[in-house]
C-alpha positions as CSV (number, residue, x, y, z in Angstrom):
1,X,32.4,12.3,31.8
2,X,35.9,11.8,30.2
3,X,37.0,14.5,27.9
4,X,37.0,13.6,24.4
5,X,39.6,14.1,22.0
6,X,38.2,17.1,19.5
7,X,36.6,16.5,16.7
8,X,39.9,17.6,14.9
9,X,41.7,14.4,16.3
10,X,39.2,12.1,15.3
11,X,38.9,10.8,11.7
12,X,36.8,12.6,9.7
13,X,35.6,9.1,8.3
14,X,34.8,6.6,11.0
15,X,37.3,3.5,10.5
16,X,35.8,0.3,11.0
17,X,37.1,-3.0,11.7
18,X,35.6,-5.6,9.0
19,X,36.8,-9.1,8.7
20,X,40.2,-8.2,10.0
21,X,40.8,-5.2,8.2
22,X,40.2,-1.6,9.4
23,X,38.8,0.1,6.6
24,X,37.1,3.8,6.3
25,X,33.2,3.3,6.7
26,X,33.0,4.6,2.9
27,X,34.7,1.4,1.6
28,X,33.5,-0.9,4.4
29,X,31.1,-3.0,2.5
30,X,29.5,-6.8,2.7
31,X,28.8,-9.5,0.5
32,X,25.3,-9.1,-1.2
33,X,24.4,-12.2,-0.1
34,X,25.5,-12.4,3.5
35,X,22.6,-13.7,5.5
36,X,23.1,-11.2,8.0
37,X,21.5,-8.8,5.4
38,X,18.9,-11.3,3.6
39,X,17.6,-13.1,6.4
40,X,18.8,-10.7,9.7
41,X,20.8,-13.9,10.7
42,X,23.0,-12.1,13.1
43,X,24.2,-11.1,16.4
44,X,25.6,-7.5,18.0
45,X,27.3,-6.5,21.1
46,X,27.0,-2.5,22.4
47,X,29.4,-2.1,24.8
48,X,30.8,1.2,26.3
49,X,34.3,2.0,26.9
50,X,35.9,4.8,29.3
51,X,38.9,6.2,28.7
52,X,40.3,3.6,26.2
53,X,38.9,0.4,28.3
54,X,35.8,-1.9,27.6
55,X,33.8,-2.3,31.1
56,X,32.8,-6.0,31.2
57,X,34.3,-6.3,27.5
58,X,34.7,-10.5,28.7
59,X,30.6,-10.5,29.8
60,X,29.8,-9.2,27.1
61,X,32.5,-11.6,24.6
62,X,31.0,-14.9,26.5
63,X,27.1,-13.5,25.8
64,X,27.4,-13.4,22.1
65,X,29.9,-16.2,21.6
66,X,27.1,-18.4,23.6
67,X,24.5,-17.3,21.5
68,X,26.1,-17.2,18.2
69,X,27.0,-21.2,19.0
70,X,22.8,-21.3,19.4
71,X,22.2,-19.9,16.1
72,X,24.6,-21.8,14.1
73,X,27.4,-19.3,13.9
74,X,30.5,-20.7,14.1
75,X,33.5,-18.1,16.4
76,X,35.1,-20.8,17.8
77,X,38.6,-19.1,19.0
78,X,37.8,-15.8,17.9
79,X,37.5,-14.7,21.7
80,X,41.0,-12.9,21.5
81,X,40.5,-11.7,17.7
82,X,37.8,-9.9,18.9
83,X,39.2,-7.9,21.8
84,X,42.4,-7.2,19.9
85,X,40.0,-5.6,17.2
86,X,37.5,-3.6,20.1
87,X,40.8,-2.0,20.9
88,X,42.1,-0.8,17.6
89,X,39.5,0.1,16.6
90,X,39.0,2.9,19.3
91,X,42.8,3.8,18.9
92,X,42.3,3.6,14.9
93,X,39.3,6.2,15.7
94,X,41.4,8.4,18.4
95,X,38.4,7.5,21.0
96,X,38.6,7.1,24.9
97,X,34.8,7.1,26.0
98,X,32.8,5.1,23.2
99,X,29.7,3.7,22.5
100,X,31.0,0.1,21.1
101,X,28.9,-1.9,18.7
102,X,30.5,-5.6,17.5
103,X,28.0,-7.0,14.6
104,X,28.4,-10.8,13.9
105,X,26.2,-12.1,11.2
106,X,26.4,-15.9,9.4
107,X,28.1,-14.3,6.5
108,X,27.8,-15.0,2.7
109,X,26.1,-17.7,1.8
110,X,24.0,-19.3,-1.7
111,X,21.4,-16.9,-0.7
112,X,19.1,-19.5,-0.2
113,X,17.4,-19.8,3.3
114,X,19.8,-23.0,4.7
115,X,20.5,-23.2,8.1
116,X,23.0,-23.5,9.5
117,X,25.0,-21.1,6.6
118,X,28.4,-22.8,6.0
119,X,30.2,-19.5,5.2
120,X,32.4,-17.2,7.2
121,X,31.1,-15.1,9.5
122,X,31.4,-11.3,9.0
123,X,32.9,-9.3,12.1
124,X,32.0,-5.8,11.8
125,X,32.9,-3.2,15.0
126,X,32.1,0.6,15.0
127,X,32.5,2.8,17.4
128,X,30.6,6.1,18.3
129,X,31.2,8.9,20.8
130,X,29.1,8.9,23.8
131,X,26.4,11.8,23.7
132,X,27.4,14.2,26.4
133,X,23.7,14.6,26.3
134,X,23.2,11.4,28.2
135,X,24.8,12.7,31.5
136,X,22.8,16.2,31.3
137,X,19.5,13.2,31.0
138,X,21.2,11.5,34.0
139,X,20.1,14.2,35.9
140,X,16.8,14.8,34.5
141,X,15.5,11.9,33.9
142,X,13.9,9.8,30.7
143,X,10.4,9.4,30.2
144,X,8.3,6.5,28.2
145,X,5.8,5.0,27.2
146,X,4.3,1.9,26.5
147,X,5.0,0.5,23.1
148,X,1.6,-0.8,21.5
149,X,2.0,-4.1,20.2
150,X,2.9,-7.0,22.6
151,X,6.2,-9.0,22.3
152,X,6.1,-12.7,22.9
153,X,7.6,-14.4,25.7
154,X,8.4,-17.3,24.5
155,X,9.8,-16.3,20.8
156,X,12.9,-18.1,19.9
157,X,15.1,-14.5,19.9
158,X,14.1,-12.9,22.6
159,X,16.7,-14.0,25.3
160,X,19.2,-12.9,22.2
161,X,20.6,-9.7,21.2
162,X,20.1,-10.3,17.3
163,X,20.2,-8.1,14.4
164,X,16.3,-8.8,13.8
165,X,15.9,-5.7,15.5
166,X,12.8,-4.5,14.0
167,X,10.3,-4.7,17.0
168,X,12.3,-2.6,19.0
169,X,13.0,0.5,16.3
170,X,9.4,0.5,15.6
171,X,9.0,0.6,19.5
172,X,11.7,3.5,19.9
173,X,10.1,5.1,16.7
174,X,6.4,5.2,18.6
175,X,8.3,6.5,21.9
176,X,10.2,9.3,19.7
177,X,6.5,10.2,18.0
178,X,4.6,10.9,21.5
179,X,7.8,12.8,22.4
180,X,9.5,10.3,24.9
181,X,12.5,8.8,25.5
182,X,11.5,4.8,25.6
183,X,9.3,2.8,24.5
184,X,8.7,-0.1,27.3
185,X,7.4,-3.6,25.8
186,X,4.8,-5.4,27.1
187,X,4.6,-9.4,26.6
188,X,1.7,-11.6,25.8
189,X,0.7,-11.7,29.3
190,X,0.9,-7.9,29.8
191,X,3.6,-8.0,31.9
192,X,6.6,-5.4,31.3
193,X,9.2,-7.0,29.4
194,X,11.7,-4.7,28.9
195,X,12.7,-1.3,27.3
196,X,12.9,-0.7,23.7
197,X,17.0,-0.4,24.0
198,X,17.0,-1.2,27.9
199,X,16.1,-2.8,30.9
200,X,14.0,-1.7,34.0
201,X,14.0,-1.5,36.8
202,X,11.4,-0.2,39.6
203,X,10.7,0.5,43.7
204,X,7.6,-0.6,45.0
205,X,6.8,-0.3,48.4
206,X,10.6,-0.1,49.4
207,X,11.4,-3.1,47.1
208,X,13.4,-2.8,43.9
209,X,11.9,-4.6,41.5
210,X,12.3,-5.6,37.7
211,X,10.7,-8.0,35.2
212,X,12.3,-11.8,35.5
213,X,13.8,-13.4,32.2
214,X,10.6,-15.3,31.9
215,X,9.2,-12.0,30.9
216,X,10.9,-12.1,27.7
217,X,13.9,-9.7,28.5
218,X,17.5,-9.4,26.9
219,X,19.4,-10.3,30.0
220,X,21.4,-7.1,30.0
221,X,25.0,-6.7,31.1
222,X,24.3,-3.7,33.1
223,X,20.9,-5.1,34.8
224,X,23.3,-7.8,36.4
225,X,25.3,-5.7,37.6
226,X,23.1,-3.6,39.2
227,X,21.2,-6.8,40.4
228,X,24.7,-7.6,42.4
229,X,25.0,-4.3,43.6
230,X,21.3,-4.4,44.9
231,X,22.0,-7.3,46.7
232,X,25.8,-6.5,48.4
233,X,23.9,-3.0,49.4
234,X,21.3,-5.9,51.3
235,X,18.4,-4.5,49.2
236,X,14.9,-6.2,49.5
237,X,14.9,-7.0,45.4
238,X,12.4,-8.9,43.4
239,X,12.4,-10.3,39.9
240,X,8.7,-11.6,38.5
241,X,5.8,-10.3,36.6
242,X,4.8,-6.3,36.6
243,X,1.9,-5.3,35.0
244,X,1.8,-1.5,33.9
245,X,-0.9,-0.8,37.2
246,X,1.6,-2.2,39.5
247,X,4.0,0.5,38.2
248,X,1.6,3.2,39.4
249,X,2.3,2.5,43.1
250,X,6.5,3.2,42.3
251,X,7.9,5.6,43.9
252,X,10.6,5.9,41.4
253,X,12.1,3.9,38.6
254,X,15.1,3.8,36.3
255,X,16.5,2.2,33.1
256,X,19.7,0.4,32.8
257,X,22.1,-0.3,29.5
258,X,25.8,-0.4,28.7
259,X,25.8,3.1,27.1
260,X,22.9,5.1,29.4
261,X,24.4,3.2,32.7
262,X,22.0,4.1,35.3
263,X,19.5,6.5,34.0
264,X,16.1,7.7,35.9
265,X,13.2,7.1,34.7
266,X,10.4,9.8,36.0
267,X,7.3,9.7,33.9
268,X,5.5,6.6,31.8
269,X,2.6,7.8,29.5
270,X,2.7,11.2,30.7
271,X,2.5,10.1,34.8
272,X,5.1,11.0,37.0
273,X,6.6,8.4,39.0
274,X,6.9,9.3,42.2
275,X,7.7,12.6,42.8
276,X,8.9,13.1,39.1
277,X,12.4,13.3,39.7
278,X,15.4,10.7,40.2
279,X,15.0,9.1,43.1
280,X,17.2,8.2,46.4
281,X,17.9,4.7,45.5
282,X,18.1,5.0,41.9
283,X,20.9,7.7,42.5
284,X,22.7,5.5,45.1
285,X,22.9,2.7,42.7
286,X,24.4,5.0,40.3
287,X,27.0,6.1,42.5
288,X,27.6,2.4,42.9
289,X,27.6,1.4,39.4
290,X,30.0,4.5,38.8
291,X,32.6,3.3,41.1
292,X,32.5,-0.6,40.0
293,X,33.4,0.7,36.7
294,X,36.7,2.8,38.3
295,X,37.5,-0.4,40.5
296,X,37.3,-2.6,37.7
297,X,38.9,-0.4,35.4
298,X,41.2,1.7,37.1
299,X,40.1,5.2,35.5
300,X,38.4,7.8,37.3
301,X,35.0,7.8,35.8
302,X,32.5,10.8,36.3
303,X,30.3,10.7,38.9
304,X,25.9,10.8,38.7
């Protein structure tokens, strides 16, 4: 992983960009009526950067301006705003490899539920260290388990990454209380949906597979990517429906999101899959993943 700058060269206040200021997190504040906060009308964005650069930052930029058109929030020409403010924000905060997290909501409004609000949006970004934990994981392995109450399919959010986040933190909660690392959601037909805070993938019988966006799935940045590198490394893949017995047969699985990358995933409800440890191609699509990011962004990025 990229060295950090120490702790000494990083504000000891985060700074945050809000509404086109940068302001120390201790005076960052929003209106008490912004419907972001009264009625979770909002969008976010985590993205990760390595060594001062945003991988996929314009993926990532077209997802949320999409979906903030679909729920009535208006960022029409903000495309450029926004990366100018991803990037001073990590120079503002003396970070290199960051965990970046851009929050759109509707903004203030009457504080009446009216849709769509007719107030400016509020643009919030933070940005967070990376855990040199996660690479130590990489190695290891996560575990999970399966998150009790079922998500539906065909709920009006679920294809979105919005700030009604609930289900998945009392997901992540339930996985942190049985002393795993993710929570994977089943839908109403019992078919794995997704991670808590990720996508999944597994191999069955030789074949990488992983839940199709009828499943009710985030359509993660990261999954696509390692979808296209599945397929230039001419890997039998298939996307559909997997029930929690099918996963029983893998022979090894792993998790995929901006910030974890490519990270095995070696036990679900206490069973080891497969022979408990990352597996051979869940460590050669690591490797691949690792070296799109230093083709695309011309930085030498640590190696799984």
């Amino acid at each position: 992983m990229p060295n950090q700058p120490s702790g000494a060269d990083q504000p000891s206040i985060p700074i945050l960009y809000l509404n086109g200021q940068l302001v120390p997190a201790d005076r960052a504040y929003v209106p008490a009526l912004d419907h972001g906060l009264l009625f979770g009308h909002g969008l976010f964005e985590t993205m990760r950067a390595y060594q001062g650069k945003v991988f996929r930052l314009d993926d990532h930029l077209a997802r949320l301006l999409h979906a903030a058109e679909e729920l009535g929030i208006f960022l029409s020409g903000e495309w450029d705003t926004l990366e100018r403010a991803i990037h001073a924000t990590l120079e503002a905060n003396h970070l290199r490899d960051a965990r970046v997290r851009l929050t759109v909501t509707a903004g203030p409004g009457s504080g009446l539920p009216i849709f769509p609000n007719t107030g400016q949006p509020t643009i919030l970004i933070s940005v967070t260290p990376v855990s040199q934990e996660i690479a130590a994981r990489t190695a290891a392995g996560y575990t999970a388990v399966i998150a009790p109450r079922l998500r539906s399919s065909q709920a009006a959010l679920v294809h979105l990454k919005s700030t009604s986040y609930l289900e998945n933190l009392l997901a992540r909660a339930e996985a942190v209380r049985r002393g795993a690392d993710e929570a994977l959601l089943l839908n109403d037909h019992r078919c794995i949906a997704e991670g808590a805070m990720s996508n999944v993938f597994f191999v069955i019988a030789g074949k990488l597979r992983t839940p199709s966006r009828d499943c009710g799935l985030l359509r993660g940045i990261t999954r696509q990517v390692v979808m296209d590198l599945a397929q230039a490394l001419s890997m039998d893949m298939e996307a559909g429906c997997l029930m929690v017995e099918d996963t029983m047969q893998a022979s090894e699985a792993f998790l995929t999101s901006s910030v974890l990358e490519v990270m095995p995933l070696i036990a679900i409800e206490g069973r080891s899959i497969g022979a408990g440890r990352p597996g051979e191609i869940t460590r050669l699509l690591a490797k691949a993943y690792t070296q799109v990011v230093t083709r695309e962004l011309g930085q030498t990025i640590r190696t799984v």
